[in-house]
C-alpha positions in Angstrom: 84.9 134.1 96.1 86.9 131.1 97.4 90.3 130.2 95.8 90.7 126.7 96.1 94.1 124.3 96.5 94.1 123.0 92.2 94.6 119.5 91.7 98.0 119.9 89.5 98.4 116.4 88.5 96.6 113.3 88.8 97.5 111.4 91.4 97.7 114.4 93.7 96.0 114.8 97.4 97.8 117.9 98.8 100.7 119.9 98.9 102.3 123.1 100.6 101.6 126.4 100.1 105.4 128.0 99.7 104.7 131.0 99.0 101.9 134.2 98.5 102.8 137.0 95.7 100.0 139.0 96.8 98.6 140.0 100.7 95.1 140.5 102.0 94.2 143.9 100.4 95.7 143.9 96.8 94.0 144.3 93.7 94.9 141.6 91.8 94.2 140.5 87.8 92.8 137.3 87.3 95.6 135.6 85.6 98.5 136.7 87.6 101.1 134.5 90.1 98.8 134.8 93.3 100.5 131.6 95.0 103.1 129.1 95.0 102.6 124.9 95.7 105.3 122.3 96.6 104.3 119.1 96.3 106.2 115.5 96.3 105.4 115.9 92.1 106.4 119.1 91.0 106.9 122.8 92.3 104.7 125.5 90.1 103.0 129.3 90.8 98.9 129.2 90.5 97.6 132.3 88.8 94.5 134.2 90.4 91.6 132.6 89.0 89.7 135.9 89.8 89.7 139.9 88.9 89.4 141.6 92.4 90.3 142.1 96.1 92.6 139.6 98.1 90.7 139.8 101.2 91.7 136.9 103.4 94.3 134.2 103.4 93.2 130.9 104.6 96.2 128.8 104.6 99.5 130.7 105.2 103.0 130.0 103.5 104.5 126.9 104.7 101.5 124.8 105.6 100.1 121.8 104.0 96.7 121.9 101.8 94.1 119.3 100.4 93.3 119.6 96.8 90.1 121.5 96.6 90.3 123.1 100.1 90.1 127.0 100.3 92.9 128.7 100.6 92.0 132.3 100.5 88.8 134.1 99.6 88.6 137.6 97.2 86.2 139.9 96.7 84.8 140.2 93.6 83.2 143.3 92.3 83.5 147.4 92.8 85.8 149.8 90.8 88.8 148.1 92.1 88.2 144.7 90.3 86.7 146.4 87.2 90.0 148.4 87.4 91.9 145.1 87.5 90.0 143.3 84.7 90.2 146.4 82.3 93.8 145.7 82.1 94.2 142.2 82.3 95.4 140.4 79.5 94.5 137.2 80.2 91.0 135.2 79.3 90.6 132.2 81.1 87.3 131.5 82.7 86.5 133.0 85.6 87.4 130.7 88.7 89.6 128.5 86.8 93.0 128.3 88.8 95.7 127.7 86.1 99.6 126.3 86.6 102.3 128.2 84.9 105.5 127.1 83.2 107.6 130.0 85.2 110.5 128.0 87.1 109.7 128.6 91.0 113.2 128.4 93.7 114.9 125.0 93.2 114.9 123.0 96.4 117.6 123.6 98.9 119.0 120.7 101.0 118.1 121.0 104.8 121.5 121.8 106.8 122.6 120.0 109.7 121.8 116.3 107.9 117.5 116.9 108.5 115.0 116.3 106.1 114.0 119.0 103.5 110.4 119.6 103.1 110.0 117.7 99.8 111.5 114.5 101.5 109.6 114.9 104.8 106.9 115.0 102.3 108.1 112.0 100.3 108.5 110.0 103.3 105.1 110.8 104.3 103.8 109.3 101.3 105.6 106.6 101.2 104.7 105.2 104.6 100.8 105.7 102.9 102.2 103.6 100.5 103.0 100.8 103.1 99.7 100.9 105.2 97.3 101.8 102.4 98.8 99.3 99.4 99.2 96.0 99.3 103.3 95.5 98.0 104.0 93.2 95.4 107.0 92.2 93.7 109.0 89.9 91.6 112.8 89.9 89.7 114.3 88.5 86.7 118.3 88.8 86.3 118.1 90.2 82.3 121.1 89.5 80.1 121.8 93.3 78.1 125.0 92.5 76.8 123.7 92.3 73.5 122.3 95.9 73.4 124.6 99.1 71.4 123.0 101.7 73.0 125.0 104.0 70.5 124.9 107.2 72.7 121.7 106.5 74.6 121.2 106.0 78.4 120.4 102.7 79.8 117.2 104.2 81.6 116.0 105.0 78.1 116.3 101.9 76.9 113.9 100.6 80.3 111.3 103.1 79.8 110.8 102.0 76.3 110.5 98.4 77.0 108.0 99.2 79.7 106.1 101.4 77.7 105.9 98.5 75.1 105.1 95.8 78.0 102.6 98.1 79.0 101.3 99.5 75.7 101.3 102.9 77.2 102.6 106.0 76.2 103.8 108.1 79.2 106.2 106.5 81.5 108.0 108.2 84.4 111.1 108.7 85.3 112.6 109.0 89.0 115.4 112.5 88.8 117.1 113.0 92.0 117.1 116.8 92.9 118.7 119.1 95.5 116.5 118.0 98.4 114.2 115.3 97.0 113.0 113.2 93.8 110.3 114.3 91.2 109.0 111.7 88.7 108.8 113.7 85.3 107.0 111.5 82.6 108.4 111.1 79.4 105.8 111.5 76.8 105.5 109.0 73.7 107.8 106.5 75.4 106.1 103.4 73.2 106.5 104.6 70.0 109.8 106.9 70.4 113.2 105.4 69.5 115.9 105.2 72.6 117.9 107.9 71.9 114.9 110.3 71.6 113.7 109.2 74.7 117.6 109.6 76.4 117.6 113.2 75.2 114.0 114.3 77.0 114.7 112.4 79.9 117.7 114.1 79.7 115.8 117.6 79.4 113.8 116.9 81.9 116.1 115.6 84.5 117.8 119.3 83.7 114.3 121.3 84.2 113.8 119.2 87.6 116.9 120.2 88.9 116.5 123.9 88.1 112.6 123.9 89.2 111.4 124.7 85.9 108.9 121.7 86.1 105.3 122.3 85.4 102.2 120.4 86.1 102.0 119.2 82.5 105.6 117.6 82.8 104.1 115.4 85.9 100.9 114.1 85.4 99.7 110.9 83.3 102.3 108.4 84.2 101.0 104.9 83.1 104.2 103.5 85.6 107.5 104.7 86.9 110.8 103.8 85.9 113.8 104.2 89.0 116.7 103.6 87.9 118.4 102.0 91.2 121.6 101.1 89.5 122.6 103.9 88.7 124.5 104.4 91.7 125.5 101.2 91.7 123.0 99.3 93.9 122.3 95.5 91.7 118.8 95.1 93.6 116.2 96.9 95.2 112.1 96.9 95.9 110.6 100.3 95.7 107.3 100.8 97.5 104.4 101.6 94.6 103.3 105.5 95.3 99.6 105.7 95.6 97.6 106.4 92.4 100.3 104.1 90.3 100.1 100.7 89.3 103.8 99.8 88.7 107.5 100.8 89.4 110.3 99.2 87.4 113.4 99.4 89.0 117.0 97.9 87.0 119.9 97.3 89.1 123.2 97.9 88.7 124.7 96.3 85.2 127.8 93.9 85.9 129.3 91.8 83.1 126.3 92.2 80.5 123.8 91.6 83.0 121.5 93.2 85.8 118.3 92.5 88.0 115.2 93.9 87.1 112.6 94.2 89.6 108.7 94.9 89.2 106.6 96.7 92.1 103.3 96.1 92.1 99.9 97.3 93.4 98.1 93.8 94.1 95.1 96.3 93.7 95.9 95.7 90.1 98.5 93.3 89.4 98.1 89.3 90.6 100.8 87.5 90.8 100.8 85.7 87.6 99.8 89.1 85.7 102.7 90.6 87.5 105.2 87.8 86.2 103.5 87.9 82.8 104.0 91.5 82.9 107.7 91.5 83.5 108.5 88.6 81.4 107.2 90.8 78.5 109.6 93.5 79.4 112.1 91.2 79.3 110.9 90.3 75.9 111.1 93.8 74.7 114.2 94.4 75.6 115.6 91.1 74.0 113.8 92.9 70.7 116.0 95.8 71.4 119.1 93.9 71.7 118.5 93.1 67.7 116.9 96.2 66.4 117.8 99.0 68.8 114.6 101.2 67.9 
């Protein structure tokens, strides 16, 4: 029985294999933390999809895997797996890898200035990004002087307009974490009201820092929201991940106003859907300037 690298969100190709809980020779329940995955997206423990024997490992700990390539083979069968399933509590279908909410170790930066593992892997992807995706982009300087945010963040206030523009539900967010960026996605981003959206990206900027995110919390992202400005850059031109259409990216707010610039897959976006498509941001977050919701 093969125990295969899961595909933990949607956009996902591979990842590295951190850690092993269990080494060749342990009975192990099906249902218990057998491995643990790094990936650019999220850090999470896989349970054993199996009841049985841990009889080889394919893939040590610190090596990169493709999703669906085997990582480590059981076997199945015998008085030592019936042993294990007899006291297993857990019912998931045989086979069926499964991602836990359990925090794994938070990132630790690399010492003497090098790249940590999540950034090497970042940059990795992102120099895909430039040879596999054709870049697109455009920018608007957006007058936000008009907006009481009232307690809520300025991010929030972008991922709701781009959910709108979009009519999409999940957006994601860009968190800086010790060692690297994750892109949790903020669920109901249309239809929630700014300051609800502040205080889950807010939650989830906290989980990503501890580790505590889980596949659930990274997958689905109709489009990613990066919030350059925040340290005080006023323009910048992020390179589109692969498997996402769009990334938003607000500048730096000075005197009421800021640039707002929209990365693009030309995959999906032509130029004039592109412009259309950030004009109607724009537009949403003029409606926000009156209403605030």
């Amino acid at each position: 029985m093969n125990v295969e690298f899961p595909r933990l969100a949607d956009t996902l190709v591979d990842g590295t294999v951190s850690a092993w809980y269990k080494q060749p020779g342990d009975i192990v329940k099906r249902g218990e933390p057998l491995f643990a995955v790094e990936t650019d997206k999220v850090n999470t423990d896989v349970e054993s999809p199996y009841d049985g024997v841990l009889t080889e490992i394919l893939v040590p700990e610190g090596e990169l895997a493709e999703v669906g390539q085997v990582l480590a083979r059981f076997a199945g069968g015998g008085a030592a797996a019936q042993a294990a399933s007899a006291s297993s509590p857990h019912a998931s279908t045989p086979g069926e890898h499964t991602a836990v909410s359990r925090p794994v170790q938070a990132h630790v930066p690399a010492a003497n200035g090098g790249l940590t593992p999540m950034r090497r892997r970042i940059a990795e992807r992102m120099t895909q990004a430039r040879a596999t995706i054709a870049q697109g982009s455009c920018a608007r300087l957006v007058d936000v002087s008009g907006i009481e945010r009232r307690g809520a963040s300025w991010t929030a206030y972008f991922v709701k307009a781009f959910a709108q523009a979009l009519e999409a539900d999940r957006i994601g967010v860009a968190v800086e974490v010790p060692g690297g960026l994750v892109v949790p996605v903020v669920p109901d981003a249309r239809d929630a009201s700014p300051h609800d959206i502040s205080a889950r990206i807010t939650e989830l900027a906290e989980r990503a820092r501890t580790g505590a995110l889980t596949a659930v919390d990274v997958g689905g992202a109709a489009a990613t929201v990066t919030n350059v400005g925040a340290t005080g850059t006023l323009l910048a031109f992020p390179l589109v991940a692969p498997g996402e259409p769009a990334i938003l990216a607000p500048g730096a707010i000075v005197d009421g106003r800021c640039w707002l610039a929209l990365c693009y897959d030309r995959a999906r976006y032509d130029e004039y859907a592109a412009d259309h498509l950030l004009a109607t941001v724009v537009e949403r977050l003029d409606s926000l300037t009156s209403t605030g919701t």
